[in-house]
Backbone as numpy.savetxt, mean C-alpha at the origin, in Angstrom:
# Nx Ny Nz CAx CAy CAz Cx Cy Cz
13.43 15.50 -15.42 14.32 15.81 -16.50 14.41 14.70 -17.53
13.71 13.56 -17.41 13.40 12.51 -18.40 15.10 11.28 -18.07
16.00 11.95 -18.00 17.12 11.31 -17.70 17.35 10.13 -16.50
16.49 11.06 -15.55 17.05 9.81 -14.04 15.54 9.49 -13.72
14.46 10.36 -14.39 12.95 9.64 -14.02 12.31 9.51 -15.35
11.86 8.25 -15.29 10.66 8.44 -16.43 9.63 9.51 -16.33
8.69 9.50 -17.33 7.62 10.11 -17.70 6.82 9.88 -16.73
5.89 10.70 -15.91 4.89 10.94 -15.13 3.46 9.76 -16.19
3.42 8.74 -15.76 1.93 8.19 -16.53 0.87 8.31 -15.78
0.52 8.61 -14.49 -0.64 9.31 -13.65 -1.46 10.24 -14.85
-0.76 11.07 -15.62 -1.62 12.22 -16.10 -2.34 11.54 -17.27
-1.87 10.01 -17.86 -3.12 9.41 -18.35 -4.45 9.12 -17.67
-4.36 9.06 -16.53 -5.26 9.36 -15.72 -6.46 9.90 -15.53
-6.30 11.29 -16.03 -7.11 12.36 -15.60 -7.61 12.22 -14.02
-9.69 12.99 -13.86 -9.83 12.75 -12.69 -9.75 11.30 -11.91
-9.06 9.86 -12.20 -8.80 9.10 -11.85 -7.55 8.28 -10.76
-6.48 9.93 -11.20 -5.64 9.92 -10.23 -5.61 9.47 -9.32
-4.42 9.04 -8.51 -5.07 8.77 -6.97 -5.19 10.08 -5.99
-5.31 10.37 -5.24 -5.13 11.52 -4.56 -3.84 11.81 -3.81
-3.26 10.79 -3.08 -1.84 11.13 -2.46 -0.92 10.12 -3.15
0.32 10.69 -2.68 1.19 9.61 -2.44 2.29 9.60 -1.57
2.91 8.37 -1.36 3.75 8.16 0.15 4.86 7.58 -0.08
5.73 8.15 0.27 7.15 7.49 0.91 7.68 7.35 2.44
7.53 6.44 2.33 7.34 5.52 3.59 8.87 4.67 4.13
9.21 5.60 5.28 10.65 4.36 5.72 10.66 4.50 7.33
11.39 3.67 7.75 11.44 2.57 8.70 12.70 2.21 9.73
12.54 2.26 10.91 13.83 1.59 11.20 13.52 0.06 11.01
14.55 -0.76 11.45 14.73 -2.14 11.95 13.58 -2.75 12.50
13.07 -3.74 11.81 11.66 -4.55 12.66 10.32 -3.24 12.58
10.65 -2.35 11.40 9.15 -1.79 11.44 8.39 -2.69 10.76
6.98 -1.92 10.93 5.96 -2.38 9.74 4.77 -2.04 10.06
3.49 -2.59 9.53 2.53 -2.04 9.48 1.48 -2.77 10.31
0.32 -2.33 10.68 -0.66 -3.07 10.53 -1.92 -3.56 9.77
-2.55 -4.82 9.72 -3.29 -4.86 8.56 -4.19 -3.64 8.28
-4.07 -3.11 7.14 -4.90 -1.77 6.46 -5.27 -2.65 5.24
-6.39 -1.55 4.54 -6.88 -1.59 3.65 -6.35 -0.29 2.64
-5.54 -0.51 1.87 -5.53 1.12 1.15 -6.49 1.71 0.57
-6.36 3.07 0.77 -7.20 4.31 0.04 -7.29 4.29 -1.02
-8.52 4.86 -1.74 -8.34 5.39 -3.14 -7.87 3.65 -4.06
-8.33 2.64 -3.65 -7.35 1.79 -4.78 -6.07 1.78 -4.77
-5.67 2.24 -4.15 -3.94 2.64 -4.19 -3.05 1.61 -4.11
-1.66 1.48 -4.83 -0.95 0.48 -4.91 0.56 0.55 -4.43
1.36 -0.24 -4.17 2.16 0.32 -3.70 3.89 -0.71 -3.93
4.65 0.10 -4.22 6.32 -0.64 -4.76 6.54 -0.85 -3.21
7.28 -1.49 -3.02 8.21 -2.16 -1.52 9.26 -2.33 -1.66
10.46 -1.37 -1.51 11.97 -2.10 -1.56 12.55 -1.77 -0.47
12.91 -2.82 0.46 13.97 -2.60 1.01 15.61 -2.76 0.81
16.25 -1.23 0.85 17.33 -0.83 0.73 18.29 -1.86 1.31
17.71 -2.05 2.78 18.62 -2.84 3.59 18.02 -4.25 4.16
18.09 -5.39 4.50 17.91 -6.60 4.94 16.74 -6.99 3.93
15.60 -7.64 4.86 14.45 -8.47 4.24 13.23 -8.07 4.81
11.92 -7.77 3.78 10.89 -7.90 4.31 9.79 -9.05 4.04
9.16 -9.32 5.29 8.19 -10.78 5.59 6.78 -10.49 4.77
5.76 -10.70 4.29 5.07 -10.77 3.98 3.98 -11.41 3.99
2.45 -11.42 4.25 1.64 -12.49 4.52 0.65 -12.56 3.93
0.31 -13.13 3.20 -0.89 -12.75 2.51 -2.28 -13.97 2.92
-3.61 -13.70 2.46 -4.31 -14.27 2.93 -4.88 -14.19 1.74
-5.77 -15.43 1.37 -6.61 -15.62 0.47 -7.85 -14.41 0.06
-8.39 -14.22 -1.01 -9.38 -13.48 -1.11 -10.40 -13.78 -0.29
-11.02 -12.79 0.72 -12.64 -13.19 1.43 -12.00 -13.48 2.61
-10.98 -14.20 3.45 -10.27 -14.42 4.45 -9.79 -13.64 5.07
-10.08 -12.93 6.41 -9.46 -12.16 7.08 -9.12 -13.04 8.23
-7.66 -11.84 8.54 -6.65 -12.51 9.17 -7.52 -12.84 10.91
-6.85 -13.80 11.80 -7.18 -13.69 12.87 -7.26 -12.36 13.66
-8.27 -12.47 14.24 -7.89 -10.76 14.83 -8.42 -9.82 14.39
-8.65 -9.54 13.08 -8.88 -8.58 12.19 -10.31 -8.83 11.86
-10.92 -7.48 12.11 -12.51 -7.67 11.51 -12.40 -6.17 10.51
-13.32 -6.52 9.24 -12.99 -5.87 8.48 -14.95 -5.09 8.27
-14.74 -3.99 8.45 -16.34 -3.02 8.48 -17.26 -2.36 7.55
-18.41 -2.66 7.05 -19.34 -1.98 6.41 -19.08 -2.53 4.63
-18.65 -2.00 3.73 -18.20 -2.55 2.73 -16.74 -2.49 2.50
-15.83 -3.25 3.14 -14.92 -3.10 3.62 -13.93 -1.81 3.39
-13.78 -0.71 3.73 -13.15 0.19 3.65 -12.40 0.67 5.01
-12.97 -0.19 5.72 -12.39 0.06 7.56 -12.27 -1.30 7.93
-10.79 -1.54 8.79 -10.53 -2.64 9.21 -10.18 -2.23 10.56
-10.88 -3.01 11.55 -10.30 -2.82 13.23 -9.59 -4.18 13.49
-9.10 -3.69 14.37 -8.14 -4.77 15.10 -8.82 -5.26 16.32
């Protein structure tokens, strides 16, 4: 209704779109494991309630543990 959401800018896009999208929630002490996202895909993070940790690793550096497969599009644990 333009009032409580902005304008859709995906449809500058065209076939460039991403294909999905996700809303994603959590109890207490969730989270993820290291992934690689789909499609390029990007993603907002707010938590409503307490704090979330974050870790990041340098470009080319994968985490301990983590082997990342083929041209990286698959990461195993």
């Amino acid at each position: 209704d333009g009032k409580v959401h902005r304008p859709d800018l995906f449809h500058l896009l065209d076939d460039l779109r991403p294909d999905f999208r996700w809303l994603i929630s959590g109890p207490t002490s969730s989270g993820s494991a290291f992934h690689i996202d789909p499609n390029a895909t990007n993603a907002w993070n707010l938590p409503i309630r307490g704090s979330k940790l974050w870790i990041f690793y340098p470009p080319g550096v994968c985490p301990p543990g983590v082997r990342v497969l083929g041209d990286g599009e698959e990461v195993v644990m």
